[in-house]
C-alpha positions as CSV (number, residue, x, y, z in Angstrom):
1,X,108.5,-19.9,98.3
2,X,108.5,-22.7,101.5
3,X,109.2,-20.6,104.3
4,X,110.8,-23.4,107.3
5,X,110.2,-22.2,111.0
6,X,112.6,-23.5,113.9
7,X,111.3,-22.5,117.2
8,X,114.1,-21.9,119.8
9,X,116.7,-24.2,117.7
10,X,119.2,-25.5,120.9
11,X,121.8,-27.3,118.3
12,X,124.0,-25.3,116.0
13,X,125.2,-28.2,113.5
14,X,120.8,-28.5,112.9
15,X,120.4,-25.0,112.4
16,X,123.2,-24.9,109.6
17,X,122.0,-27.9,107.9
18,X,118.8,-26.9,107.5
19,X,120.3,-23.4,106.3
20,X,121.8,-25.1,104.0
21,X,119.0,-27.4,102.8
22,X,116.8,-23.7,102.9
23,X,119.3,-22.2,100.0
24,X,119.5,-25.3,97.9
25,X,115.8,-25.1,97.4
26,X,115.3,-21.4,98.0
27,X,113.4,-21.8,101.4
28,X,113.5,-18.6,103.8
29,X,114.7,-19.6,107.2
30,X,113.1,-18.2,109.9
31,X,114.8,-18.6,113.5
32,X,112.9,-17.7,116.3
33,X,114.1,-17.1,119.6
34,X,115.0,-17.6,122.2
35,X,118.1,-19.6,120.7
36,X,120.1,-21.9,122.2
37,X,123.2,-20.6,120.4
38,X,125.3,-17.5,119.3
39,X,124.7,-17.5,115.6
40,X,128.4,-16.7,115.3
41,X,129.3,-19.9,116.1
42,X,131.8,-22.1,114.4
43,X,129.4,-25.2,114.5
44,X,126.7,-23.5,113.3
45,X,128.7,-21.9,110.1
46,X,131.0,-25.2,109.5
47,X,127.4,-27.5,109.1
48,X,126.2,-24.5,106.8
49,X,129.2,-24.8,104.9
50,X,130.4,-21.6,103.6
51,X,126.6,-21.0,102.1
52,X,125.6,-19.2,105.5
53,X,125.8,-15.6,104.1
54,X,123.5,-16.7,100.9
55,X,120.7,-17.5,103.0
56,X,117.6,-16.1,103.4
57,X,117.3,-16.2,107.2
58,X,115.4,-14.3,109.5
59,X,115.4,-14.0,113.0
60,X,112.8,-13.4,115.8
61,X,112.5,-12.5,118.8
62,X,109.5,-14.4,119.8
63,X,107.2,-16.5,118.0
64,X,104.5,-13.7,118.4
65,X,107.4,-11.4,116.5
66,X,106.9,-13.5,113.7
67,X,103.0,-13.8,113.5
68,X,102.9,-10.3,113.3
69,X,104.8,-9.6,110.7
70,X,103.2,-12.5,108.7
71,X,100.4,-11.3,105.9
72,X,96.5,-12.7,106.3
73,X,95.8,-16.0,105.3
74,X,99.3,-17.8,105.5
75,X,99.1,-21.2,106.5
76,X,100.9,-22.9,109.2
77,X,101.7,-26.5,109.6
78,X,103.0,-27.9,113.2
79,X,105.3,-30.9,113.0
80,X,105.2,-32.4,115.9
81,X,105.3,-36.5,117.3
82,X,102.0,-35.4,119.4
83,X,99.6,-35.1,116.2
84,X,97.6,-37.7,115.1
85,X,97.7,-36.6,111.8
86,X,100.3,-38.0,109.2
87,X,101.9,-35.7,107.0
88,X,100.6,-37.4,103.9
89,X,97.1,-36.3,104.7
90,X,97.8,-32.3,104.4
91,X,97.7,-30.8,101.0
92,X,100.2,-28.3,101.2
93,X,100.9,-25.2,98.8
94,X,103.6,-22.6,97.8
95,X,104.2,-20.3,100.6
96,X,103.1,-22.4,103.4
97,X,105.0,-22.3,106.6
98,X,106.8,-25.6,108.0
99,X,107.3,-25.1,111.7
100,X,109.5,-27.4,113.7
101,X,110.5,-27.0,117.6
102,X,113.7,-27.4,119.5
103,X,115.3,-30.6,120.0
104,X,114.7,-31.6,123.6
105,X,111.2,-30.9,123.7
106,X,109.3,-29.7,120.6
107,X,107.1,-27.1,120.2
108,X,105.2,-25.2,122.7
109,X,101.9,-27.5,123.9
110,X,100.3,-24.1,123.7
111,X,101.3,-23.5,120.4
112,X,100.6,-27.0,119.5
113,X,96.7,-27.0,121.8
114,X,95.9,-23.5,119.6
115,X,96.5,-25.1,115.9
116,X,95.5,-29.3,116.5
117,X,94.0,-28.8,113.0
118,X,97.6,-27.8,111.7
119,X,99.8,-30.5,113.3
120,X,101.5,-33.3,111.7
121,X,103.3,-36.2,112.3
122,X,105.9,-37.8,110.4
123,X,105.2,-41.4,110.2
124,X,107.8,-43.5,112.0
125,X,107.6,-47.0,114.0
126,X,106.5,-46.3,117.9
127,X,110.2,-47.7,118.9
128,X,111.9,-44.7,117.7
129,X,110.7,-41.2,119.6
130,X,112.1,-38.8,117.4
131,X,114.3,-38.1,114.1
132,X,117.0,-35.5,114.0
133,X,115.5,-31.9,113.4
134,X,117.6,-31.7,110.1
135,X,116.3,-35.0,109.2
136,X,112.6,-34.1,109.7
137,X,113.0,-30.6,108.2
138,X,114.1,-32.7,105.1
139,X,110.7,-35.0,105.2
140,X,108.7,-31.8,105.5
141,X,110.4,-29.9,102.9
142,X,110.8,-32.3,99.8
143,X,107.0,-33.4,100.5
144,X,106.2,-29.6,100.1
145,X,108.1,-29.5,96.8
146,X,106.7,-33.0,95.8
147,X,103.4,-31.4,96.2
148,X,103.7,-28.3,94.6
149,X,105.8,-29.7,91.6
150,X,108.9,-28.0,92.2
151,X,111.6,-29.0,89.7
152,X,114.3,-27.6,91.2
């Protein structure tokens, strides 16, 4: 199982369609706090279509919430536009952890300064500073599977 990490999502509609994208490939969510949302929200549920309650989402309280409930040994990979490494140089397996940060700013350049080994980038021209969050949790994920020779 992919397990997909959003630190301190701010944008309900994202949130749901990565939901979404987690149960059509059976991905656990994980949501970690603070978020920038109720996750009672009509935005959030309406982009998760009506699939919300069949996820398998969890939600922390702090990134340090989740790393301690996390066994020895799981890996972590860091998507961020501040790695130098592309995405198509890490060999990724089953159970690995895809961790994406908010939408204004990223992930934490502490978080980011403590696993430079672990961060990728997701190749895209220098004119274009970002991609949606959905849109790069969908790179991230379907190069996983490719990887691991899921077959849906």
């Amino acid at each position: 199982m992919i397990h997909v990490v959003l630190v301190e999502p701010e944008i309900p509609p994202n949130t749901g369609n990565v939901a979404r994208l987690c149960l059509a490939i059976g991905a656990r969510l994980h949501l970690v706090g603070p978020l920038g949302f109720s996750l009672e929200e009509k935005t959030l549920k309406r982009a998760g279509m009506d699939y919300w309650d069949e996820c398998d989402v969890r939600v922390w309280i702090s990134w340090e919430q989740l790393i301690e409930s996390v066994g020895e040994g799981e890996r972590f990979w860091y998507f961020t536009t501040k790695a130098t490494k592309g995405m198509w140089e890490a060999e990724f397996r089953d159970g690995d952890y895809l961790v994406f940060g908010r939408e204004s700013r990223g992930l934490p350049e502490s978080l980011l300064n403590a696993n430079k080994e672990w961060c990728l980038r997701i190749p895209m021209r220098r004119e274009a500073r970002s991609l949606n969050l959905a849109t790069s949790v969908g790179i991230g994920v379907f190069e996983t599977l490719r990887q691991i020779g899921w077959k849906g």
